[in-house]
C-alpha positions in Angstrom: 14.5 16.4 -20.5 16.9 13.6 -21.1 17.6 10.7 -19.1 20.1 11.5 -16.0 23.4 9.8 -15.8 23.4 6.9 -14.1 25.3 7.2 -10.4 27.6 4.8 -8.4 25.4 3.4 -5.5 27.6 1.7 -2.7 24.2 -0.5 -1.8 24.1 -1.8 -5.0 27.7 -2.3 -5.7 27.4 -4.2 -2.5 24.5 -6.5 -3.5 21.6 -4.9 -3.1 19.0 -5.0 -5.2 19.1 -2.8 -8.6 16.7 -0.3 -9.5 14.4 -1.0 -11.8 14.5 0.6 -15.4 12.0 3.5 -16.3 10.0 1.3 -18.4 9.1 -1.7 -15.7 9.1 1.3 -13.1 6.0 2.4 -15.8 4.2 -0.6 -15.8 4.3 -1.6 -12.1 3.5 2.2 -11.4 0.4 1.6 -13.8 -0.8 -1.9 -12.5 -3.6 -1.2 -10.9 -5.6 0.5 -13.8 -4.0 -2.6 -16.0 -5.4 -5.1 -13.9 -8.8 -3.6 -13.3 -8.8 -2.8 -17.2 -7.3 -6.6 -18.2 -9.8 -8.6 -15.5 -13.0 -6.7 -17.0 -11.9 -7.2 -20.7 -11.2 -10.9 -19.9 -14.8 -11.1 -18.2 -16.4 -9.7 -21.3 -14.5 -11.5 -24.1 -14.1 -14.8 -23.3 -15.3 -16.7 -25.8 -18.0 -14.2 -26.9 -19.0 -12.3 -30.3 -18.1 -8.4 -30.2 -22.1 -7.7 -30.3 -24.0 -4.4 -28.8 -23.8 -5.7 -25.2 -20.1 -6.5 -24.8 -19.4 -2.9 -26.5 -22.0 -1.8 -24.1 -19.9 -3.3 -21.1 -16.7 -2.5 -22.7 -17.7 1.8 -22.6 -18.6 1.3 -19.4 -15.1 -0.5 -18.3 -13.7 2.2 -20.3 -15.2 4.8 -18.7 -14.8 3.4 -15.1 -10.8 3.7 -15.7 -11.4 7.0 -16.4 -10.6 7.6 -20.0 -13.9 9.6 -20.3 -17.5 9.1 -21.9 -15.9 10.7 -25.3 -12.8 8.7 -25.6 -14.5 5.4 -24.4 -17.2 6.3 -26.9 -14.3 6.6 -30.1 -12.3 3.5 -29.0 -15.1 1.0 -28.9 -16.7 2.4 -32.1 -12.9 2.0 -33.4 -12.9 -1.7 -32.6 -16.2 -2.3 -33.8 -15.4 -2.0 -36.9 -14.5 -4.9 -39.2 -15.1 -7.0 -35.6 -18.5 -6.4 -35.0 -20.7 -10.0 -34.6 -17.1 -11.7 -34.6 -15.6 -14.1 -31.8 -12.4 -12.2 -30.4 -10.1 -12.9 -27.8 -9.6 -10.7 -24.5 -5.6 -10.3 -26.0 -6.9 -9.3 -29.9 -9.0 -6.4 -27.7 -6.5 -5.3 -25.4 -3.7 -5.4 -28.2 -6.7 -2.8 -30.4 -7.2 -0.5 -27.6 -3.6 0.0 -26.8 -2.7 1.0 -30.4 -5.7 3.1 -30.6 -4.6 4.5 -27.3 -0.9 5.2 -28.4 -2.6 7.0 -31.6 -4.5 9.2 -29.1 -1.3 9.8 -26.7 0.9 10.4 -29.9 0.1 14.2 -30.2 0.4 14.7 -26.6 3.9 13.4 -25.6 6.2 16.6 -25.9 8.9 16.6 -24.2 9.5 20.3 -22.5 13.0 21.6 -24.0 14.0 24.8 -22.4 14.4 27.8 -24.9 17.9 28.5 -24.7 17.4 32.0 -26.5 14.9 33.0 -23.3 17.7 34.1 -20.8 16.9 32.8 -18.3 14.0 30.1 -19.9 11.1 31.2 -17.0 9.0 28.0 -16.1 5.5 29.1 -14.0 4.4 25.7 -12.1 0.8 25.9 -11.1 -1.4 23.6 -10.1 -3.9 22.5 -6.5 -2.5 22.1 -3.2 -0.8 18.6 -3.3 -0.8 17.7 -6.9 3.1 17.4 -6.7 4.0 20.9 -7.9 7.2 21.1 -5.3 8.6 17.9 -6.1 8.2 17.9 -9.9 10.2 21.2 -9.6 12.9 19.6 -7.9 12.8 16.7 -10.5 12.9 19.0 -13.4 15.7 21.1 -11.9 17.8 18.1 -11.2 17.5 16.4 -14.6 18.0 19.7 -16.1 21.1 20.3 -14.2 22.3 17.1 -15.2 22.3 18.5 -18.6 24.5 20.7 -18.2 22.2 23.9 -17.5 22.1 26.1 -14.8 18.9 26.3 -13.0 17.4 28.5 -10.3 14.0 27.9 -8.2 11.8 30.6 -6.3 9.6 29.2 -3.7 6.7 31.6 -4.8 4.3 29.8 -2.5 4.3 31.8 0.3 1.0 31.0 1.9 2.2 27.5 3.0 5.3 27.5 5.2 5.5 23.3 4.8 6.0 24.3 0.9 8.7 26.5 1.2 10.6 24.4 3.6 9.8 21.6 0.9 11.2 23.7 -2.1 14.4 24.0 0.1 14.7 20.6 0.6 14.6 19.8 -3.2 16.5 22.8 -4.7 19.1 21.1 -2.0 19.1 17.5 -3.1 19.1 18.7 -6.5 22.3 21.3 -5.8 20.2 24.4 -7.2 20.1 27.5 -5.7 16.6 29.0 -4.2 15.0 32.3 -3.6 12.6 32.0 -0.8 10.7 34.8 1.3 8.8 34.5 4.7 5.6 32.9 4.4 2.9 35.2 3.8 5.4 37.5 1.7 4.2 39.0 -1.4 4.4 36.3 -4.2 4.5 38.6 -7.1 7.8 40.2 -5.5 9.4 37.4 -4.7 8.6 36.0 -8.4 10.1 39.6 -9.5 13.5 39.3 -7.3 13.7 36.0 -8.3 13.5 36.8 -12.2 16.2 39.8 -11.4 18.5 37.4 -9.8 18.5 35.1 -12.2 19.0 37.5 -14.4 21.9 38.3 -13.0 23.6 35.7 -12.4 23.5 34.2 -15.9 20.7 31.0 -14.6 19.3 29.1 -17.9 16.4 28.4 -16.1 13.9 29.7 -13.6 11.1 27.4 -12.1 8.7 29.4 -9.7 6.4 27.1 -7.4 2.7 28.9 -6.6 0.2 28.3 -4.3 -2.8 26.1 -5.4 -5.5 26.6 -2.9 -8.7 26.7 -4.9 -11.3 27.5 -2.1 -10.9 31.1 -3.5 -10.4 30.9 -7.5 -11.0 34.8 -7.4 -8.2 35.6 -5.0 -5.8 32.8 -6.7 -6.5 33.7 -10.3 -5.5 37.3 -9.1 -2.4 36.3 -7.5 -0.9 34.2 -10.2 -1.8 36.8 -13.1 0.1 39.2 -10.6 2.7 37.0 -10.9 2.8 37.1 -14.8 2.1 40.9 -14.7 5.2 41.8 -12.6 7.4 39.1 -14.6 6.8 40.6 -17.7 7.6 44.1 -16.8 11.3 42.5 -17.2 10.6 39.8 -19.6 7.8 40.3 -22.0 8.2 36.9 -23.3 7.9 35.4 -19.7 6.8 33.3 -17.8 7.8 30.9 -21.6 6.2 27.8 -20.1 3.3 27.7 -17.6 3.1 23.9 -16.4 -0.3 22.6 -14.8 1.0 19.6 -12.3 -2.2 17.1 -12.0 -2.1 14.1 -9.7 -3.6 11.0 -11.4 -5.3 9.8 -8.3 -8.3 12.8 -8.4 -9.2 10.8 -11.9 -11.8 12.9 -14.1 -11.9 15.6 -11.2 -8.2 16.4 -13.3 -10.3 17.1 -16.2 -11.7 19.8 -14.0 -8.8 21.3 -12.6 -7.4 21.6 -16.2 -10.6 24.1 -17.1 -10.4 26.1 -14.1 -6.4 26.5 -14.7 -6.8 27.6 -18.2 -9.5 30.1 -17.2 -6.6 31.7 -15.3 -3.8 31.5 -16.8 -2.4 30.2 -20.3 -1.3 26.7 -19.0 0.9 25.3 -22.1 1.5 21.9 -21.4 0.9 19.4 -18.2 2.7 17.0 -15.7 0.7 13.8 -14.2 2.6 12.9 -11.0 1.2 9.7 -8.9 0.3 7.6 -11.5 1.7 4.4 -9.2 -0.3 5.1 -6.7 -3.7 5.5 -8.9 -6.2 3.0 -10.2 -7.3 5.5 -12.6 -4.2 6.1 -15.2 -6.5 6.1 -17.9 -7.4 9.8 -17.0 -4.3 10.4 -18.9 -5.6 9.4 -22.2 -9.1 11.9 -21.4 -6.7 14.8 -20.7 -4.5 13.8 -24.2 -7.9 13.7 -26.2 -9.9 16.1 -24.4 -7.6 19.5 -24.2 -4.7 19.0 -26.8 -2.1 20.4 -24.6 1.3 18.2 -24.5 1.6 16.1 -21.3 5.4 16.8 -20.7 6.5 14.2 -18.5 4.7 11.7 -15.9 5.6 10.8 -12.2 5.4 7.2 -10.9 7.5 7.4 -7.5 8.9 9.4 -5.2 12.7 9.3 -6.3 14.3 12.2 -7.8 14.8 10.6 -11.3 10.9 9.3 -11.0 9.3 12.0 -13.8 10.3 11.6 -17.0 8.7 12.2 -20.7 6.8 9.2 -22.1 6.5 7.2 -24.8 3.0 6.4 -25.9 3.1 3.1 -26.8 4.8 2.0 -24.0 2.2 4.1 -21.5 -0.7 2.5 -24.0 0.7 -1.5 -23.5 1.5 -0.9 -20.1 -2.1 0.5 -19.1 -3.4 -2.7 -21.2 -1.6 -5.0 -19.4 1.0 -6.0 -22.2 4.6 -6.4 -22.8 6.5 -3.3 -24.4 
């Protein structure tokens, strides 16, 4: 995914306010886990030695943003050593974690590069019911559009009739075509007719929404390995990216959702939408260290251009608090 081209707005031109860049969209997106993450490492280091009891409070801060027991465990034995029994300041600490963190993240940020062999490249999108599985279609269509490939969408959530009218509105504003079904149709079909048109018509790339409703895993784990089953009857290489969407607000409950995913399907990378709207953006950094699947791109907003791949020290500063 690259960055889309920036477009002539008559508001601006006119006076408006500009939008803010990617990077300050990141860190405002991210201020509330900063600030509860700065004000609790300022309460424990000022002026105070890095003894058992502020590590002690620092786990437990960690662990309250949500970067999990394990990786709040490795990050303040990390900056224990060499400090222990020393006076630091709440900047030296914050400054430690968020290069440790950007260590962590490192592995993690991939971004996802369609296989131009793969004709047409066939992107599965799971994920629960309001993660942000629609609109991160509609963002990945539109910025791959604006590189120059063609892209198709299949609204292969056909339980939900507000999902499929959602897919339209997206595949619209992003100027892709659609292939969508009644609701209650069969999704596996649909996902085949889908695959066979876009076959036909020469797309690059195929992005099939799902449903996400979890109250049955039986009858949802059956439906989306239908799905795979019928799409590799034409393509035995397909679907060539399964994407797990995961909203940052559910915080370690994520963590959850990733193991119950994987159990049905063989989810290869993931997409954190809602980060500005979440006080618990440090779940990213569990899900980096935890499962070892690349995170592929993060939301923070609503806008079309509002999910894009991310760079790990900037995500790490920004969740501390600092300057890029």
């Amino acid at each position: 995914m690259s960055t889309p081209d920036t477009v002539s707005d008559p508001a601006a031109e006119a006076g408006a306010p500009k939008r803010k860049g990617w990077f300050a969209r990141l860190r405002d997106g991210l201020s509330r886990s900063s600030e509860r993450l700065t004000d609790g490492i300022t309460g424990i280091f000022t002026k105070r030695k890095l003894d058992d009891e502020a590590l002690e409070e620092l786990e437990e801060l960690l662990i309250s943003a949500d970067l999990g027991p394990a990786t709040a465990a490795k990050l303040t034995a990390d900056l224990a050593q060499g400090r222990f029994d020393k006076e630091v300041t709440a900047e030296e600490v914050r400054s430690h974690l968020a290069e440790a963190v950007a260590k962590i993240l490192e592995p993690a940020a991939v971004a996802l590069t369609p296989d131009r062999s793969a004709q047409p490249f066939t992107v599965l999108v799971v994920g629960v019911n309001g993660a942000g599985k629609t609109t991160t279609i509609g963002k990945l269509a539109d910025q791959w559009r604006g590189d120059g490939l063609s892209v198709m969408v299949a609204a292969g959530d056909t339980f939900r009739a507000a999902a499929i009218g959602q897919l339209k509105v997206w595949a619209e504003r992003a100027g892709v075509p659609i292939v969508a079904g009644e609701p209650g149709a069969d999704a596996a079909g649909l996902s085949f007719d889908a695959l066979a048109r876009a076959k036909r018509e020469g797309s690059d790339i195929l992005l099939i929404d799902t449903a996400g409703r979890l109250q049955n895993k039986d009858s949802l784990m059956a439906e989306l390995q239908k799905i795979i089953r019928v799409l590799k009857k034409q393509d035995e290489a397909a679907p060539h990216a399964v994407l797990l969407v995961l909203d940052a607000t559910t915080g370690q409950n994520a963590k959850n959702q990733v193991e119950v995913f994987r159990n049905m399907v063989q989810v290869t990378g993931l997409v954190v939408t809602k980060l500005d709207g979440s006080a618990r953006g440090g779940v990213l950094v569990a899900l980096a260290e935890g499962f070892g699947l690349p995170v592929h791109a993060v939301g923070v907003g609503e806008g079309i251009d509002d999910l894009r791949p991310f760079d790990p020290k900037q995500f790490a500063r920004s969740l501390m608090g600092l300057e890029a």
